[in-house]
N, C-alpha and C positions, 0 to 999 in steps of 0.2 A: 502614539503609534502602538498599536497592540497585534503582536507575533505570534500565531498558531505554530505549537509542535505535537507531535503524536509522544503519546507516551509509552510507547513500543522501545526496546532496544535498536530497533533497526534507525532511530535518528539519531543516535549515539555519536557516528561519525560526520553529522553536524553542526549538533547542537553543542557537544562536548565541549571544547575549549568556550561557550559562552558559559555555560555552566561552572566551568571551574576557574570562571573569572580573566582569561591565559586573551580571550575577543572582547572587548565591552560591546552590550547592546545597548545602544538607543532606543529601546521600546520594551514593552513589559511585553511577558510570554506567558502565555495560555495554554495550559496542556490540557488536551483532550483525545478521544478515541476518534480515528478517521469521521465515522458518520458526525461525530457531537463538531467535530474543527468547521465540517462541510456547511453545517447548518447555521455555523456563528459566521461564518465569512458571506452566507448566501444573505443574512439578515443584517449586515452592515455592524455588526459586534467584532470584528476585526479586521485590522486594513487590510493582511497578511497571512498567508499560511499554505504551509503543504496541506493537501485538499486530496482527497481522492480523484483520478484521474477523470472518470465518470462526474465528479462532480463538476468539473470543466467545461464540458459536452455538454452539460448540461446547462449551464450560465456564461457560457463563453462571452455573450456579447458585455457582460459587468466586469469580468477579470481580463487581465493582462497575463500571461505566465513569463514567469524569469526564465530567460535564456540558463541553456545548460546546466541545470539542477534537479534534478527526480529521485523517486530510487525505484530502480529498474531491475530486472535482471535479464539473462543470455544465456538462457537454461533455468536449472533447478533453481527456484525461489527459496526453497524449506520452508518458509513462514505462510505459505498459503496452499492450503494442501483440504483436499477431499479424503476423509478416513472414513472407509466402506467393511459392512460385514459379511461382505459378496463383489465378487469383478465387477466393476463400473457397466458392463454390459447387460446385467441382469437388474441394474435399478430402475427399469423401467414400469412406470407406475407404482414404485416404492415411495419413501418417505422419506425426503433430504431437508436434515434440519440446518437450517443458515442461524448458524452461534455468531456468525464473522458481524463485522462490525463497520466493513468495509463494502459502499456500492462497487466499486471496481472487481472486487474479487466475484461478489454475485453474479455483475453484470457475463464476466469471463468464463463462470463457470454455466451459465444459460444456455453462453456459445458452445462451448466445450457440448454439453448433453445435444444437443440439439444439432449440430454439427457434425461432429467428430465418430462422438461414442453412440448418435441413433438410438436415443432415450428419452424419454419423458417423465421424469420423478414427480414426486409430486413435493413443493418445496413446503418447507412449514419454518413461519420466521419464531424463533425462540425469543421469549418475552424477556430476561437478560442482555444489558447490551454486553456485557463479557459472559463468555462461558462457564460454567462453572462444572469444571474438568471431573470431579470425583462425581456428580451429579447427574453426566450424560447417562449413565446407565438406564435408571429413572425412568427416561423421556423414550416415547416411541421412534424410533427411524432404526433406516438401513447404514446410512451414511449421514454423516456430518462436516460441515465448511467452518473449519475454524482457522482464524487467521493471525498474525503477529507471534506473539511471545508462548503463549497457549498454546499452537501450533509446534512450535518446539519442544516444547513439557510433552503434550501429548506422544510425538513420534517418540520421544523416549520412555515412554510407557510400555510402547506395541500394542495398547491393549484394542486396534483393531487391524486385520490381518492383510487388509488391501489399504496402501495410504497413494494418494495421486497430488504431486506436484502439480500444481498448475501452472507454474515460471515454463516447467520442462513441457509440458503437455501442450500449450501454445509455444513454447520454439519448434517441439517436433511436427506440430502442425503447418505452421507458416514461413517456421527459418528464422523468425525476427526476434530482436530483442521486447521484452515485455516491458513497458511501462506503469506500475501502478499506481504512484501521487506524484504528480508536482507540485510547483511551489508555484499560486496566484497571487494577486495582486487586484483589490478592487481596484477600478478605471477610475473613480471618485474622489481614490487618497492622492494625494501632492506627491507626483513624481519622482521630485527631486530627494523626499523622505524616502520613497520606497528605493530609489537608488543607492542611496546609503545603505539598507539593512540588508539590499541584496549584495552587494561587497562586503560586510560582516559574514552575512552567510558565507559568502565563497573562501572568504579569510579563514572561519572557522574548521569547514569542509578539508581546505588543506592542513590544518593542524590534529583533523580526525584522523586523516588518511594515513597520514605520518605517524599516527601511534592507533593503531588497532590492537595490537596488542594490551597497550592498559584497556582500552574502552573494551575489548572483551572480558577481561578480569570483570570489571565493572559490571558487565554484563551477566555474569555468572553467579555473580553475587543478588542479581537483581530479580532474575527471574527464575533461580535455582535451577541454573542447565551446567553442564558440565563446560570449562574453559575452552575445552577443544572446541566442541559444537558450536559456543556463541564466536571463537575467531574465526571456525569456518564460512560459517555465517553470514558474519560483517564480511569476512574476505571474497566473499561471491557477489554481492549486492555492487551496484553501480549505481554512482550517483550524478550520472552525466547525463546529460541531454545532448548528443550527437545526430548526423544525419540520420542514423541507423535506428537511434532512439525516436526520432521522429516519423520515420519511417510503419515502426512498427505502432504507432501509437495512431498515428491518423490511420492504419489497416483494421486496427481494434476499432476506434471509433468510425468508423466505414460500413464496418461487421454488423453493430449495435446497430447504425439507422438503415441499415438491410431491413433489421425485424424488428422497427421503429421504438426501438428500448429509446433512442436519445436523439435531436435533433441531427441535421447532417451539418461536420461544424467543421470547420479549418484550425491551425494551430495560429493565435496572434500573440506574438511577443512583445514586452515592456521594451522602448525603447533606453538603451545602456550606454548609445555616444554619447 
């Protein structure tokens, strides 16, 4: 069995107690950046993995998702944010460069222009799959999508003068909770295996939740943000999958095959009796 994890701090409060040995895993883990997990679970290089949500929609009919596991948020996200050198209303026909790493957060922010803020940027995909934060100067754009740990570092820069949450900017739009990765399951791996590492997970999840506090330290140390910031952080993020989460997740992917970004897909869960 081989287990996708993102290498962000925001899986901190799941992954943690496997990491420091506190959960044993039955399966070897794979860390990689949202796009690189999506591509190994879509090519059958991992039974398992948090995926980007969009990557879902996008292969539903091969993955299973586990019941009740995501990271979601119910407002500000902080780790996925639009950093503009001008109001988001004047990037029309500008140049939005996508550093992010993540289809979910692209797919959101498409909606978002095209939607919401009556924009059309023009996007430019940066050849980097991470950003490389002291670098952006460099590079032509108005605005830039950077997402995870980067995201963080950066807002504690300031060094651009309009930053947009996009957690907050689809609640204030819709009301809903945002979902951005779950946790799939190829339809192909043995059931009863993925049953098992899905109750690890949840096992571990409760042992995150219970100490945020250290896995922020952790986190502080990790990606050089201050302590406060990374337990804000963790302490905003949601790693439930509820009605509300589902809710808001099939409206998002509703949205996408509006304007045929993703097939039109239903949510289907791993059976766990």
């Amino acid at each position: 069995m081989r287990l996708g994890r993102i290498g962000y701090i925001n899986c901190y409060p799941i992954y943690g107690a496997i990491d420091r040995g506190i959960i044993p895993l039955a399966a070897e883990l794979v860390t990689g950046t949202p796009s690189e997990l999506n591509d190994l679970l879509a090519a059958g290089e991992l039974d398992l993995s948090v995926v980007s949500a969009v990557e879902y929609a996008r292969n539903a009919p091969d993955y299973a998702l586990l019941p009740d596991l995501a990271i979601s948020c119910d407002g500000p996200v902080r780790s996925v944010a639009l950093f503009s050198r001008r109001p988001v209303g004047q990037l029309d026909g500008r140049t939005v460069l996508l550093t992010a790493s993540s289809r979910t957060a692209v797919g959101l922010l498409e909606l978002l222009c095209r939607d919401v803020w009556n924009v059309r940027p023009h996007f430019a995909q940066a050849r980097a799959e991470a950003p490389d934060l002291d670098g952006l100067s460099h590079l032509p754009h108005e605005a830039v999508l950077v997402i995870g740990d980067a995201a963080l570092l950066l807002a504690a820069r300031h060094a651009y003068p309009h930053r947009y949450d996009l957690g907050a900017e689809w609640k204030r739009w819709t009301g809903l909770p945002f979902v951005f990765a779950v946790w799939a399951a190829r339809r192909s791996t043995d059931a009863a295996a993925v049953r098992h590492i899905y109750q690890t997970l949840l096992a571990s999840r409760a042992w995150g939740l219970a100490h945020v506090d250290e896995l922020a330290a952790a986190a502080a140390r990790a990606c050089n943000v201050e302590r406060a910031t990374c337990l804000q952080y963790l302490s905003g993020l949601d790693y439930a999958l509820t009605d509300k989460h589902r809710a808001g997740l099939t409206d998002f992917f509703r949205r996408l095959a509006a304007r045929g970004l993703v097939p039109d897909r239903s949510l289907r869960f791993l059976q766990v009796a």
